[in-house]
C-alpha positions in Angstrom: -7.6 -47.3 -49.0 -5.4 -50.5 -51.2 -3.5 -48.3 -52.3 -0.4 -46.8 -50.3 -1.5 -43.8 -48.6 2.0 -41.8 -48.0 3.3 -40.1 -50.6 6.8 -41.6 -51.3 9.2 -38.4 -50.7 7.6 -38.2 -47.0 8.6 -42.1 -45.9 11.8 -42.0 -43.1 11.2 -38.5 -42.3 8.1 -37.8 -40.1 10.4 -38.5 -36.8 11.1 -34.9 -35.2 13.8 -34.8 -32.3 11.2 -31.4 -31.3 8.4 -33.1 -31.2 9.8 -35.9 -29.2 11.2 -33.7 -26.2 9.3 -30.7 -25.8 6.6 -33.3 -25.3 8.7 -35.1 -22.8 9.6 -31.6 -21.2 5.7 -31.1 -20.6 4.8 -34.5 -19.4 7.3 -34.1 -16.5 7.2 -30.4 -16.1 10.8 -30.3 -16.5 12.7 -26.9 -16.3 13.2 -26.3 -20.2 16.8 -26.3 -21.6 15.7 -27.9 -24.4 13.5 -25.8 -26.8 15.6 -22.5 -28.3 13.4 -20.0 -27.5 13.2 -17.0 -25.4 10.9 -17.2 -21.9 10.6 -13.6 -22.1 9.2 -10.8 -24.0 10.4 -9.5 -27.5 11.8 -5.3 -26.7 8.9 -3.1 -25.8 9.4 -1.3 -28.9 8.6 -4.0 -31.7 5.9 -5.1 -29.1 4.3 -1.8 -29.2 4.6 -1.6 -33.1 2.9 -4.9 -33.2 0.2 -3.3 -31.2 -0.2 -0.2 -33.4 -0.1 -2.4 -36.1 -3.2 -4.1 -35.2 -4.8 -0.7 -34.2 -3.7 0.6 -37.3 -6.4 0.8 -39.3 -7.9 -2.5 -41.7 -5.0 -2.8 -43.9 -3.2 -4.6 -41.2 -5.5 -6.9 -41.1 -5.8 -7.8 -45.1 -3.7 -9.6 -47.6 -0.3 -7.7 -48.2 2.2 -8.0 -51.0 2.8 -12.1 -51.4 6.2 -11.8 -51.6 6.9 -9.2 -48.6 5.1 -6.4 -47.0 6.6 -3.1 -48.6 7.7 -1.5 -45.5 9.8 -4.8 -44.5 11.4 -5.8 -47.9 12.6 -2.3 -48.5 14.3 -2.0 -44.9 15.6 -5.3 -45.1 16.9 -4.0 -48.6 18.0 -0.8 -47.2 19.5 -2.1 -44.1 21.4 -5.2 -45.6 23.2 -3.7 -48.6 25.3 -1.6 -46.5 26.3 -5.1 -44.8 26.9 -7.3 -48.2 28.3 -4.6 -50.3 25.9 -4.9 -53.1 22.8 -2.7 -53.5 19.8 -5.3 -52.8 16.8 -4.7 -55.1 13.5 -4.9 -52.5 11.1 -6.4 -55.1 13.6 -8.6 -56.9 16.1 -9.8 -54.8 14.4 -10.3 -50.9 11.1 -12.8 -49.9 9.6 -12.4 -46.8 8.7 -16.4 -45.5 6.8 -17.9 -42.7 9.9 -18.2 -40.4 13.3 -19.6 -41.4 11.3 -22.6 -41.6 9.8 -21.8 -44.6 12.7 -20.0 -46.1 14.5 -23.2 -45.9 11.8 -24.9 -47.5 11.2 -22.9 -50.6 15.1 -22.7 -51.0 15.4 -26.9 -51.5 11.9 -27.5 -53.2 12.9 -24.0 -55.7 16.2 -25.6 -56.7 17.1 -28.7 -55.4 16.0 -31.4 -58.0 15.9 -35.2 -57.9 19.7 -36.5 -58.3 21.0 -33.7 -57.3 23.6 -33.6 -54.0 23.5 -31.1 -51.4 26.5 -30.9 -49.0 25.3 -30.5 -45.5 28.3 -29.2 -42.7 27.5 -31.1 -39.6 26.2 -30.3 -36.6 22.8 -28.9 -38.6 19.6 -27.7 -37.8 17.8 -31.3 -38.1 15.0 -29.9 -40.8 17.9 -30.3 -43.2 18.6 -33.7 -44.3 14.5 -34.3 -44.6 13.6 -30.9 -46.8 16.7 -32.3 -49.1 15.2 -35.6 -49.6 11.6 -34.6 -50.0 12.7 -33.0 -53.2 14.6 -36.3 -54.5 18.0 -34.7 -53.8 21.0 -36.9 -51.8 22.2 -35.1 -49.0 26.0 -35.7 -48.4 27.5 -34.8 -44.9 31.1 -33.4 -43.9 31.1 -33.1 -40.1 33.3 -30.0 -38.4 35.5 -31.5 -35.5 37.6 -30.5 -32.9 41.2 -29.7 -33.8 42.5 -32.2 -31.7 40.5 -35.9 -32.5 39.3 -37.5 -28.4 39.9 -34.2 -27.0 36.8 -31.5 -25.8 37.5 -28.7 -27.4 37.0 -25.2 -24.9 35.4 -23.2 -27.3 33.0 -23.8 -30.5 36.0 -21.8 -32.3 38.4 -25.4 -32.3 35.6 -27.0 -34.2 37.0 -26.7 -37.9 36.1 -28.3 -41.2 38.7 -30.5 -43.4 39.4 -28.5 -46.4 40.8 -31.5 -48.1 37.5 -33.5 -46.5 35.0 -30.9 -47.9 36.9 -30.8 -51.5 36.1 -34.4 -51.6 32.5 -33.9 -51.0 32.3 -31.8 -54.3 30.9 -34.0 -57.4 29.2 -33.3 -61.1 25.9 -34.2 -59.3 26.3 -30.9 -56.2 23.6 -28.2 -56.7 24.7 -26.5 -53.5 25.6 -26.3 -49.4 24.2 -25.9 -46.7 26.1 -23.7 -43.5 24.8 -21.9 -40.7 26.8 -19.6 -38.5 26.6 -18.8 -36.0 26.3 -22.8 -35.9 23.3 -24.4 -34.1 23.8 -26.6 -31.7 27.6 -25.5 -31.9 27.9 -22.3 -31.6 30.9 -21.6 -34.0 30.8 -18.6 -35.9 32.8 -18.9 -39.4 35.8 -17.1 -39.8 36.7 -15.0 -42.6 39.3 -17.2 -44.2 37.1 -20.6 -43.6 34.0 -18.7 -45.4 36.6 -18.0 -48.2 37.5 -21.6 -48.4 33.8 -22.3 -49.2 33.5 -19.7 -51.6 36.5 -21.1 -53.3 35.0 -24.2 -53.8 31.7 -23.2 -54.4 32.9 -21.0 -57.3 35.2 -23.9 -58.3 32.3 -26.7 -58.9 29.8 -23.6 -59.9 27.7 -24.6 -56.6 24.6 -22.3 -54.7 25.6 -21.5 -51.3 22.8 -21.5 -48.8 23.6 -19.7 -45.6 21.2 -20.0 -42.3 22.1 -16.8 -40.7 19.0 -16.4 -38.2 21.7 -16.1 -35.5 23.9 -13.5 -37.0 23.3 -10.7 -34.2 24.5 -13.0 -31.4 28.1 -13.0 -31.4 30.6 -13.1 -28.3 34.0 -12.4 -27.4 35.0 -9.8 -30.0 34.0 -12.6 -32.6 32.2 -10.8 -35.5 29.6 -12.5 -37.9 30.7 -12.1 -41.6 28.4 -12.9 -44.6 29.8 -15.1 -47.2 27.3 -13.2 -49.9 29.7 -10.6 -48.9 33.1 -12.4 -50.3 33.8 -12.1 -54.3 31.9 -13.8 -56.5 29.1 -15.1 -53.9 26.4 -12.8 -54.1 25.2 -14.2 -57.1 25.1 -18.2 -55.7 24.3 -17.3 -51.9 20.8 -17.5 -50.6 20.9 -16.3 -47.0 18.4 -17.0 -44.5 17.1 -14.7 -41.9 14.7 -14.9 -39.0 12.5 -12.0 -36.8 12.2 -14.9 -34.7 15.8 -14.8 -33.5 16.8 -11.4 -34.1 13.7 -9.7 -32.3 13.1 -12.6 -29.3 9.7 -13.4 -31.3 10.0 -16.8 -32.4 6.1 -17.1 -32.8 5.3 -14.4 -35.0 7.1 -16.2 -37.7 8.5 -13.9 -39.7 11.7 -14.8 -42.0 13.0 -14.0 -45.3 15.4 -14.8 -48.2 18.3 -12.6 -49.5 19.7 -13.7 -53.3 20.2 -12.7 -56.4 16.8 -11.8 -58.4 17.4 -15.2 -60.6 17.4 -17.0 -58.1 14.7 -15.5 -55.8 11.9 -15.4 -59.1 11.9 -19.2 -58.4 11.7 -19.2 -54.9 8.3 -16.9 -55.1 7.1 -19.7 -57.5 7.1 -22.0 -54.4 5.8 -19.3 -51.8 2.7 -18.0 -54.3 1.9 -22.0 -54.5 2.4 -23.2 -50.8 1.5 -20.5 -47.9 0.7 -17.6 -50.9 1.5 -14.9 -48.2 2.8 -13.6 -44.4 0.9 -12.2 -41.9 0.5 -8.3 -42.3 0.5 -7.0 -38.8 3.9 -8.8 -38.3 5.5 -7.9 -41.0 4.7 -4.3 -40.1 6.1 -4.8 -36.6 9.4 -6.1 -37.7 9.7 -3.4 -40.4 9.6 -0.8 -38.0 11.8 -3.1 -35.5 14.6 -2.9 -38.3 14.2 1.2 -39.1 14.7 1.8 -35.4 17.9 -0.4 -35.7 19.0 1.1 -38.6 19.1 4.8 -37.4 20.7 3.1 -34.0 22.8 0.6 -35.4 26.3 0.4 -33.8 25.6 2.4 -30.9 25.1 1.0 -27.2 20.7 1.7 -27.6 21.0 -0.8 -30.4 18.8 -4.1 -29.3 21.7 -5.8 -31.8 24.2 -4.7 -29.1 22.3 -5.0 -26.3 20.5 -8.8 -26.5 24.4 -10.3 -27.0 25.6 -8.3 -24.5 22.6 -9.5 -22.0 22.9 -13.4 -23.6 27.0 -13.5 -23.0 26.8 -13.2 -19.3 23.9 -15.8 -19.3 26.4 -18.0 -21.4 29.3 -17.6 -18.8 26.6 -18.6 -15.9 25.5 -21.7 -17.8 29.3 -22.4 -18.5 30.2 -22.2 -14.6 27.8 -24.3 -13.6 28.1 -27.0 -15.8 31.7 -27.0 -15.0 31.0 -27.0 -11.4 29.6 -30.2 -12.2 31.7 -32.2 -14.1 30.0 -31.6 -17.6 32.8 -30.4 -20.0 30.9 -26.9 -22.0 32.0 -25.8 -25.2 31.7 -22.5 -24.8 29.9 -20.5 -28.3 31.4 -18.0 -29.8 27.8 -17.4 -31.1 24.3 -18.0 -31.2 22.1 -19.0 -27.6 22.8 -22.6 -27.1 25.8 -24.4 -25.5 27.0 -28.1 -25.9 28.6 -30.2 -22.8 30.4 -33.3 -22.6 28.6 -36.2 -20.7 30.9 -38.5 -21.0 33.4 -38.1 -17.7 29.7 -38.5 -15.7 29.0 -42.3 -14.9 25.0 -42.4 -14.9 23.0 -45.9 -14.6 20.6 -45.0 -17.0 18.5 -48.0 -16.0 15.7 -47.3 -18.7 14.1 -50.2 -20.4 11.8 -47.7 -22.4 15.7 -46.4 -24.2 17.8 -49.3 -24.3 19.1 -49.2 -27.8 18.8 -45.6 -28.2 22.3 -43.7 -28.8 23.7 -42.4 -24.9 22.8 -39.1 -25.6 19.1 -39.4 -26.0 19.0 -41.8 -23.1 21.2 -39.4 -20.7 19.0 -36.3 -22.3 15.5 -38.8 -21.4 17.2 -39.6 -18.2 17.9 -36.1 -16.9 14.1 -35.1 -17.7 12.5 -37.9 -16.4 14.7 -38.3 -12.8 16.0 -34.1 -12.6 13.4 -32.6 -14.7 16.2 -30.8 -16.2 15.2 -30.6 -20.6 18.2 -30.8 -23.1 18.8 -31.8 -26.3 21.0 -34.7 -27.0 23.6 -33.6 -29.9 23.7 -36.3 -31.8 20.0 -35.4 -33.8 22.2 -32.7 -35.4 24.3 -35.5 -37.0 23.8 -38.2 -40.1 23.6 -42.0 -39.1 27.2 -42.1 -40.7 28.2 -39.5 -38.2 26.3 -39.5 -35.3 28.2 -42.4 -33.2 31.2 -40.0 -32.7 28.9 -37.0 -31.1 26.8 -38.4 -29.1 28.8 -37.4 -25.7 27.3 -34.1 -26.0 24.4 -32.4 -24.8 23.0 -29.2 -26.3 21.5 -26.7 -23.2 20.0 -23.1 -24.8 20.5 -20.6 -22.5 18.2 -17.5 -23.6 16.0 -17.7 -20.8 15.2 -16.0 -17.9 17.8 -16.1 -14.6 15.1 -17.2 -12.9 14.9 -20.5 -15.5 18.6 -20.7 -15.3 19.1 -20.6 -11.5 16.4 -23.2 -11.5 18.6 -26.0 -13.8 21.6 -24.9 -12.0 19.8 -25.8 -8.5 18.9 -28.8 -10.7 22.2 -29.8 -12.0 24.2 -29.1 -8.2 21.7 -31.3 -5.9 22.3 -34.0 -8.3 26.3 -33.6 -8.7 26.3 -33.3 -4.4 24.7 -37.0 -4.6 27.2 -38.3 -6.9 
């Protein structure tokens, strides 16, 4: 074909730091730090509601609503409006998406138009920056830091934004920003009083917020996840993001959904009727019933909500030890499964021709795979170009994974640091 094949929007985006690794991971059979996902089963009771789904009869197995299988929108309703403090219409003001993933994407391509700016907080979840730009919009980047500038920071927690920094950011051309808390690759769950600061300014400019929650079960340390469609004056410019994935250990049933304001949402379903048109049933079934057992449990100690954070915060504190033990420097999470570390008190000769160039992260993150077969993520994919320089000392390990996959890297990790 003369003519050029790629569609404009698409050119600079089709590198994927996923992609990239989890393939690396495979070709050296690497113990896998890397990829966020689970290596064990979702709870046997949205397994066996999965199963009885399938079982169930043929409408499981044919086209539901588009926008969200009854069952789920109206317990996601049901169960969220006691949480925001706003009574959530199931048919108007919830869409059930193909994962976050797809939540994510109808949100920018709904109402993100070309021109527009979209204030990202850094670290993000890398899909981001290139869902902004395929719909013409500028993405424009404010970076949290630690409290104290060339220090590591103990806990995600010290990692704050600049409210005078973020003001700055604001412009006649910003349509909206992007958080997620708990934070991914961080770990920092927003507090009250930083959410408000947001809301200030988001109310201020007259700006949509959109919040990635798919983490907001996993909290640590007392720390407690609070919705900013909660705070005055948000509900009506927050679209929050929510995954199955995450909150039920199933990350490949793909399952996720949107919570706005019925305004907003109506334009969203325009995207979703004209891209993937509808969800699969069966799943969407399972997680329904996953949520009305939590509801009716919710709070108490037979709560999977309770119980998976519980389970993941002494997997955190092994993870933490070890890497300690080591000479890595963790930044302990307040939230979500992953953990980042300082590399940089470790002296490593790299002493890979196929990396030279690359930022020290993805070299040291290449280098532990290839010659430990140890799989992380180098932190410094979660930044922009303009930021990325100052973060790429850290290393992002996920630690929801079996002990067994844990004492494996740790066995990893202490070999190498008695050699050093």
């Amino acid at each position: 074909m003369s003519r050029q094949l790629q569609a404009h929007r698409t050119v600079g985006v089709c590198k994927n730091v996923w992609i990239e690794f989890t393939q690396l991971a495979a070709d050296y059979k690497a113990v896998n730090l890397g990829q966020g996902f689970p290596d064990f089963s979702p709870p046997k009771f949205v397994q066996e509601a999965f199963c009885e789904a399938v079982s169930g009869g043929h409408q499981m197995h044919q086209y539901t609503r588009a926008f969200g299988h009854p069952p789920l929108v109206n317990i996601l309703a049901k169960f969220f409006s006691k949480i925001v403090g706003h009574e959530i219409d199931p048919f108007e003001d919830v869409l059930v998406t193909v994962g976050a993933y797809q939540a994510l994407f109808c949100t920018f391509q709904a109402l993100i138009d070309e021109g527009d700016e979209v204030i990202i907080v850094e670290p993000f979840f890398d899909c981001y920056q290139p869902m902004v730009k395929m719909t013409g919009g500028k993405a424009v980047y404010v970076p949290l830091r630690p409290k104290v500038e060339g220090s590591t920071a103990p806990s995600s927690g010290d990692w704050v934004l600049s409210a005078e920094e973020l003001a700055g950011k604001f412009t006649p051309r910003t349509k909206a920003i992007v958080i997620n808390t708990p934070n991914n690759p961080l770990g920092k769950v927003y507090k009250t009083e930083e959410l408000q600061m947001i809301a200030d300014l988001c109310i201020k400019h007259d700006v949509l917020c959109v919040s990635d929650e798919v983490y907001e079960w996993l909290t640590y340390d007392g720390n407690k996840h609070v919705k900013i469609a909660s705070l005055p004056g948000m509900w009506e410019r927050t679209i929050t993001i929510g995954s199955a994935g995450k909150t039920f250990s199933a990350t490949g049933w793909k399952v996720g959904w949107v919570i706005s304001s019925g305004n907003i949402i109506q334009h969203m379903k325009t995207i979703h009727q004209n891209c993937v048109y509808h969800c699969p049933t069966a799943a969407q079934e399972a997680v329904a019933r996953g949520f009305e057992r939590e509801y009716e449990l919710f709070g108490t100690p037979e709560s999977y909500f309770q119980q998976l954070p519980a389970m993941l915060q002494q997997k955190r504190g092994k993870l933490a030890s070890c890497l300690e033990s080591v000479g890595l420097r963790p930044v302990v999470p307040e939230g979500g499964y992953f953990m980042i570390a300082d590399i940089s008190s470790l002296k490593v000769d790299v002493n890979d021709q196929s990396t030279e160039g690359e930022p020290t992260d993805f070299r040291f993150a290449k280098w532990l795979t290839k010659e430990k077969g140890l799989a992380t993520i180098p932190v410094s994919a979660f930044y922009s170009p303009e930021h990325s320089k100052e973060f790429e000392k850290y290393i992002r390990f996920c630690f929801i994974k079996e002990d067994s996959t844990l004492n494996a890297a740790v066995d990893i990790l202490r070999k190498w640091s008695q050699t050093q």
